[in-house]
C-alpha positions as CSV (number, residue, x, y, z in Angstrom):
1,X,0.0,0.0,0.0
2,X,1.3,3.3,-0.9
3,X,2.4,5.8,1.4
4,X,-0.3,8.8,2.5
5,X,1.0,12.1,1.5
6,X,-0.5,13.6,4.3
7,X,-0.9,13.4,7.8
8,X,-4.4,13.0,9.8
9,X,-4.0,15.0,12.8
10,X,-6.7,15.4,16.2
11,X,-7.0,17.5,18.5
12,X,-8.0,16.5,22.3
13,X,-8.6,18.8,25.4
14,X,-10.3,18.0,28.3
15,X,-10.7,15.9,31.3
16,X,-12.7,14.1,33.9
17,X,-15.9,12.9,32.7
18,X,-15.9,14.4,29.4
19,X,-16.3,11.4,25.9
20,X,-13.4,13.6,23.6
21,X,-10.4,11.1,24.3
22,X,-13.0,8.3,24.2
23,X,-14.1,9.6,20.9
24,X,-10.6,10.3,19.6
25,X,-9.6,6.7,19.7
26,X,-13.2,5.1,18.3
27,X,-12.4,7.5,15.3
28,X,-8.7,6.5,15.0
29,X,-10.0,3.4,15.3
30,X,-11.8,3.6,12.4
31,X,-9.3,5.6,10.4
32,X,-7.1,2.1,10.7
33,X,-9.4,-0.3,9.0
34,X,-9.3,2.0,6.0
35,X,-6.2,3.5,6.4
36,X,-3.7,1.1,8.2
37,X,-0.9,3.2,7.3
38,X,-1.9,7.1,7.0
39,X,0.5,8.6,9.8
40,X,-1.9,10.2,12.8
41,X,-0.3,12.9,15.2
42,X,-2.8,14.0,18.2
43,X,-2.2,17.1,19.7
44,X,-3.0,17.5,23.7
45,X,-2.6,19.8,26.2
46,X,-0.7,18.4,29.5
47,X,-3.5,18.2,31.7
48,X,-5.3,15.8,29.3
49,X,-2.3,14.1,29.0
50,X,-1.4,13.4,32.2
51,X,-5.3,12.1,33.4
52,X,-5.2,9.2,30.0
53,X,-4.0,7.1,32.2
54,X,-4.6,3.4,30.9
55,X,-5.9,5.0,27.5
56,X,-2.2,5.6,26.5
57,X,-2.3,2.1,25.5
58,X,-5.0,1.8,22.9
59,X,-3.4,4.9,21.3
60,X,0.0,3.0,20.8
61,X,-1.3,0.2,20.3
62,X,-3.1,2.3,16.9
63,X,0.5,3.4,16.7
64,X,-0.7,7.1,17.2
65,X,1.7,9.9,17.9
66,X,0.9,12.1,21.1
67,X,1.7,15.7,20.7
68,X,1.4,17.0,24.3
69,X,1.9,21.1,24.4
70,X,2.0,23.1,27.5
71,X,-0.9,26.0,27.6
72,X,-1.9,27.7,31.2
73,X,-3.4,25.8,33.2
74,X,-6.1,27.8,34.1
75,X,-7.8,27.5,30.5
76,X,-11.0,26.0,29.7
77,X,-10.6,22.5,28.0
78,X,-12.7,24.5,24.9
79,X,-10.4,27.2,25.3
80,X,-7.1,24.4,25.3
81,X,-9.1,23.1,21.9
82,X,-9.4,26.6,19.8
83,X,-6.1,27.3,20.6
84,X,-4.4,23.9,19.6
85,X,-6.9,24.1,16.5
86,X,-6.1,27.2,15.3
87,X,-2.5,26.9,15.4
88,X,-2.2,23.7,13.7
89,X,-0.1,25.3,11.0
90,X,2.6,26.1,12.7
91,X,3.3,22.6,14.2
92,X,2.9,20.6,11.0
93,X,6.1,20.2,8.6
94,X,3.6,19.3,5.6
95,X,0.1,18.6,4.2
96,X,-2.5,17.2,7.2
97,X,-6.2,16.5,7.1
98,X,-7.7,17.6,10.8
99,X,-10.7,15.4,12.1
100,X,-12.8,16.3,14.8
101,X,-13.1,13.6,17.3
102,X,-16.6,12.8,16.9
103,X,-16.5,11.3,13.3
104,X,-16.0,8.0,12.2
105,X,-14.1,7.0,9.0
106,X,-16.0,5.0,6.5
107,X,-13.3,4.6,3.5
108,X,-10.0,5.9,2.4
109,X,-9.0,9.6,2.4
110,X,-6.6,9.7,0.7
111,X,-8.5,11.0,-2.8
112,X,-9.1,14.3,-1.1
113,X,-5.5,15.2,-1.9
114,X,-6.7,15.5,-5.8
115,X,-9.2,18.5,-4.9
116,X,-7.5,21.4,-5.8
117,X,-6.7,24.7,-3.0
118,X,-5.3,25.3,-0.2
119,X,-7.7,24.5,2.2
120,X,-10.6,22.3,2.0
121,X,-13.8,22.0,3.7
122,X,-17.6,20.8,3.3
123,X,-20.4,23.5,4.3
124,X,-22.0,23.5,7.5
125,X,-25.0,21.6,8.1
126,X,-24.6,20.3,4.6
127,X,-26.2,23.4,3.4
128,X,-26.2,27.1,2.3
129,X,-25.9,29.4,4.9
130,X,-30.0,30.2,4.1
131,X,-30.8,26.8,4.8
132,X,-28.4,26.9,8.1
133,X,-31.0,26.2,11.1
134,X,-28.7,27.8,13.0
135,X,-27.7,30.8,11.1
136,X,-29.3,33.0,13.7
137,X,-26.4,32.3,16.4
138,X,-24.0,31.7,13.7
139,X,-24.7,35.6,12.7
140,X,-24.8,36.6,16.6
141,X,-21.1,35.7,16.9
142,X,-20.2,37.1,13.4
143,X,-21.0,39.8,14.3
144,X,-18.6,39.9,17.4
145,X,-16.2,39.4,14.7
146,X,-16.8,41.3,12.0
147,X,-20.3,40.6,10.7
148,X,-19.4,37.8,7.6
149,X,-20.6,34.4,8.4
150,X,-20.5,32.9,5.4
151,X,-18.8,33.7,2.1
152,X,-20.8,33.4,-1.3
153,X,-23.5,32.1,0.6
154,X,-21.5,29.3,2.6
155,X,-20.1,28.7,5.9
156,X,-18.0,25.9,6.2
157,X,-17.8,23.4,9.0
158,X,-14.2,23.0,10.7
159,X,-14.6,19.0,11.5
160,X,-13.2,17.9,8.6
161,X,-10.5,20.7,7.0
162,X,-7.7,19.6,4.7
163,X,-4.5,21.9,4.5
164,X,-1.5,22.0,2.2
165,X,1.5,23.4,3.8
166,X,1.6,26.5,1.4
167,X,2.3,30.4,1.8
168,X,-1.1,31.2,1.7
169,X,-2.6,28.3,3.7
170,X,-0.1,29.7,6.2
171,X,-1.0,33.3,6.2
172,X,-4.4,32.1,6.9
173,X,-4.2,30.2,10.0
174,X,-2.3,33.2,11.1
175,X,-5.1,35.4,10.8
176,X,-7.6,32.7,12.2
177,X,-5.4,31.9,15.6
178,X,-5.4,36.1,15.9
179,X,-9.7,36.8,15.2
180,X,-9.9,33.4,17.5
181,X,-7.9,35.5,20.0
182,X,-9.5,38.5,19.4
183,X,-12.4,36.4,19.7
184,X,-11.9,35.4,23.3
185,X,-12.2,38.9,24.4
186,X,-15.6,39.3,22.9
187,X,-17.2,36.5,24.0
188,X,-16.8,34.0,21.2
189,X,-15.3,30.7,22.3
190,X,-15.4,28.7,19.4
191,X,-12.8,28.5,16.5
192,X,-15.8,28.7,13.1
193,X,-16.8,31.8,13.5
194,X,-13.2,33.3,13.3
195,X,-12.5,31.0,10.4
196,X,-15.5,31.6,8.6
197,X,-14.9,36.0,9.1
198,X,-11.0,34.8,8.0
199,X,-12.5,33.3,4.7
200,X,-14.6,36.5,4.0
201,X,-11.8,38.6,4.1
202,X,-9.7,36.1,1.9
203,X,-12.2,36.6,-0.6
204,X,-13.4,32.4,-0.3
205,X,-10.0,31.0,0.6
206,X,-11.5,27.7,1.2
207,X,-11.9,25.5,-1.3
208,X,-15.8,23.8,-1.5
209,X,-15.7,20.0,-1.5
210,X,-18.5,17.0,-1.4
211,X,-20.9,16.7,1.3
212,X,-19.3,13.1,1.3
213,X,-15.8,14.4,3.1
214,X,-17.8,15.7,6.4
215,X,-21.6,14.0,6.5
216,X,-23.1,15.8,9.7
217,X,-25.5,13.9,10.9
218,X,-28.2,15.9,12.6
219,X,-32.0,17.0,12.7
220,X,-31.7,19.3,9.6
221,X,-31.6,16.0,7.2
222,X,-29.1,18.1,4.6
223,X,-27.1,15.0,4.9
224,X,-29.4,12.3,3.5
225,X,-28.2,12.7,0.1
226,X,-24.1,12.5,0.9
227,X,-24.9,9.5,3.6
228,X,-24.3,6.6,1.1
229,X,-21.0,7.9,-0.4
230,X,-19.9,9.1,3.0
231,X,-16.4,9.0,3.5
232,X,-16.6,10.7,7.1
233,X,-19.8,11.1,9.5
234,X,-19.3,13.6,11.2
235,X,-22.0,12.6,14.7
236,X,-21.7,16.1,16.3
237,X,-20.8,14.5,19.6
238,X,-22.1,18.1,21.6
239,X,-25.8,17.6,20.8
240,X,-25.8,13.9,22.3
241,X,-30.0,13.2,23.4
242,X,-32.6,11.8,22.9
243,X,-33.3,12.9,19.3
244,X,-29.4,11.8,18.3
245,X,-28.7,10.6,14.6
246,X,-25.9,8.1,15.2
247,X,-25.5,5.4,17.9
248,X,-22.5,7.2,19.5
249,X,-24.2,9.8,20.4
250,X,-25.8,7.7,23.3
251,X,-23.7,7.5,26.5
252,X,-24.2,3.6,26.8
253,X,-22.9,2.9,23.1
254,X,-19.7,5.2,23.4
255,X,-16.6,3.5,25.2
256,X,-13.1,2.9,24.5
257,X,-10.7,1.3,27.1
258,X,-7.1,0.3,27.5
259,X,-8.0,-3.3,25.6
260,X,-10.1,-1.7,22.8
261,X,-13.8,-0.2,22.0
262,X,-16.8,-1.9,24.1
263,X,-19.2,-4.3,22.4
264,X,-21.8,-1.9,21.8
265,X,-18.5,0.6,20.0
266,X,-17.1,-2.4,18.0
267,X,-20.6,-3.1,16.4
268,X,-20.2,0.6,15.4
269,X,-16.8,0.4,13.7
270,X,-17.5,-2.8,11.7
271,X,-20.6,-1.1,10.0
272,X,-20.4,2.7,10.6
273,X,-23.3,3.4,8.3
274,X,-25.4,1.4,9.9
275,X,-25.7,3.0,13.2
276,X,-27.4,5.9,12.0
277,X,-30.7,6.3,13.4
278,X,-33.7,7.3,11.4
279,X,-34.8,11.1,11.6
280,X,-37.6,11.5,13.8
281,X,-38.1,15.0,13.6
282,X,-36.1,17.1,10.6
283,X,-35.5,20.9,11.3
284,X,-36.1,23.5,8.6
285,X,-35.6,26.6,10.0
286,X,-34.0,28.1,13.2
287,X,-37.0,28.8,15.0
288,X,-38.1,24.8,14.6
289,X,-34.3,24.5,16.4
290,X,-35.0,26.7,18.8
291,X,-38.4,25.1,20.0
292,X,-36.6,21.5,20.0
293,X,-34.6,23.2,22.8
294,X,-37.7,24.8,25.1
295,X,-38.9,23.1,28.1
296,X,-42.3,22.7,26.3
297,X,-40.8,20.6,23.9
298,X,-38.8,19.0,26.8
299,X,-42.1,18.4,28.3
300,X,-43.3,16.8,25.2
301,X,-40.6,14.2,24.8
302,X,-40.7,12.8,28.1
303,X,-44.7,12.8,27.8
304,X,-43.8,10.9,24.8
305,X,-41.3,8.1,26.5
306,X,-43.5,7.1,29.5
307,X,-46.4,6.8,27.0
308,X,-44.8,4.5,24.9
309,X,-42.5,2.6,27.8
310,X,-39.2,4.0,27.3
């Protein structure tokens, strides 16, 4: 098997109770049966590091580099996370394909090397900006930022992102760590917004590729038409409950220990595709995504379960 000519790189921060290491190693996991080969460096801050305990194992055993960096140790573990994220660049000697830790690989990556740019990534949500259910806080922390969201109608989603060591690639993680930074001070904690404002003034740096790459499964139902050709689903491992897409998403399927994934995870990794769950309930517009999230709707659901025994 030939050699990959890039790298797949992670990036984990946090501790305690939290599923991102957990997650980290079910998609590495999954990476290997397609890709037994494809070098994978993890970056980590110490604190993560230092509470893996026996999970140091699995990730040798997956022969998995561990890039642990220093940061202060009075940061958030989402705070740790943008800033690892954002500087990616700078700690990579070539080409690397970043993976959030909540996907699972279905098939080789390595054809995404023939798309041409400097950086590549799928939209978010699997649709235009328009269609975005979420647009509404998207555009809220845009406009912390500089008021661009999307460019020519898209924003792109930062769980999947391919990078080619160039100039320009270079000059735009530059200005993404900074706006992240910027950021901070304003209130916005995550690391898509800054990208996205980066991209607007970059005039569309990023590079539009198949819904295939980065197949987010959740209740908008964009996905649907990439989910058969996916070569990454892409679970959104934040909005675990009870309306989740994918089988991961529940807290008794996802866990990964020092011997390997738990029954319930290994059923998962032999036929990715087929833990997603049907869509019971498919969101149009951000107002349908904000009622999903009142305590009415809350009501609802649980009326729902002890109706119907579960």
């Amino acid at each position: 098997m030939s050699q990959t000519p890039f790298s797949i790189v992670y990036v984990v921060s946090g501790a305690g109770s939290d599923p991102f290491t957990e997650q980290c190693l079910v998609s590495i996991d999954s990476l290997r049966r397609v890709m037994p080969d494809a070098p994978v460096t993890v970056f980590m801050d110490r604190p993560t590091f230092d509470g893996l305990g026996d999970l140091i194992a699995p990730f040798e055993r997956l022969r998995t580099t561990l890039d642990v960096v220093d940061l202060p140790e009075d940061w958030s573990g989402l705070k740790r996370s943008g800033f690892l994220k954002t500087s990616l660049f700078d700690r990579m000697a070539g080409d690397f394909l970043f993976l959030d830790t909540d996907t699972v690989v279905c098939d080789d990556l390595s054809p995404i090397s023939a798309y041409k740019g400097n950086l590549l990534a799928v939209p978010d949500r699997n649709c235009r900006f328009q269609d975005n259910p979420t647009r509404a806080h998207m555009q809220e922390s845009a406009t912390k930022l500089g008021g661009r969201p999307a460019w020519g109608g898209v924003q792109f989603n930062n769980g999947v992102l391919f990078v080619r060591h160039t100039e320009e690639a270079g000059r735009f993680f530059s200005a993404w760590h900074q706006l992240w930074l910027d950021g901070l001070e304003r209130g916005v904690l995550g690391d898509q917004p800054a990208m996205n404002e980066v991209n607007c003034r970059f005039s569309g740096a990023i590079t539009q590729i198949p819904a295939v790459w980065n197949c987010q499964l959740d209740q908008c139902g964009q996905w649907l038409p990439a989910l058969g050709g996916a070569k990454v689903l892409h679970y959104l491992g934040d909005h675990s409950d009870e309306t989740a897409l994918y089988a991961l998403n529940l807290p008794d399927t996802l866990a990964y220990g020092a011997t390997g994934p738990s029954p319930a995870t290994a059923a998962v990794l032999e036929d990715p595709k087929a833990a997603v769950q049907a869509p019971q309930l498919i969101l149009m517009k951000e107002q349908d995504a904000r009622a999903t999230r009142s305590p009415l709707f809350s009501q609802i659901k649980r009326l729902s379960y002890v109706i119907h025994g579960k």
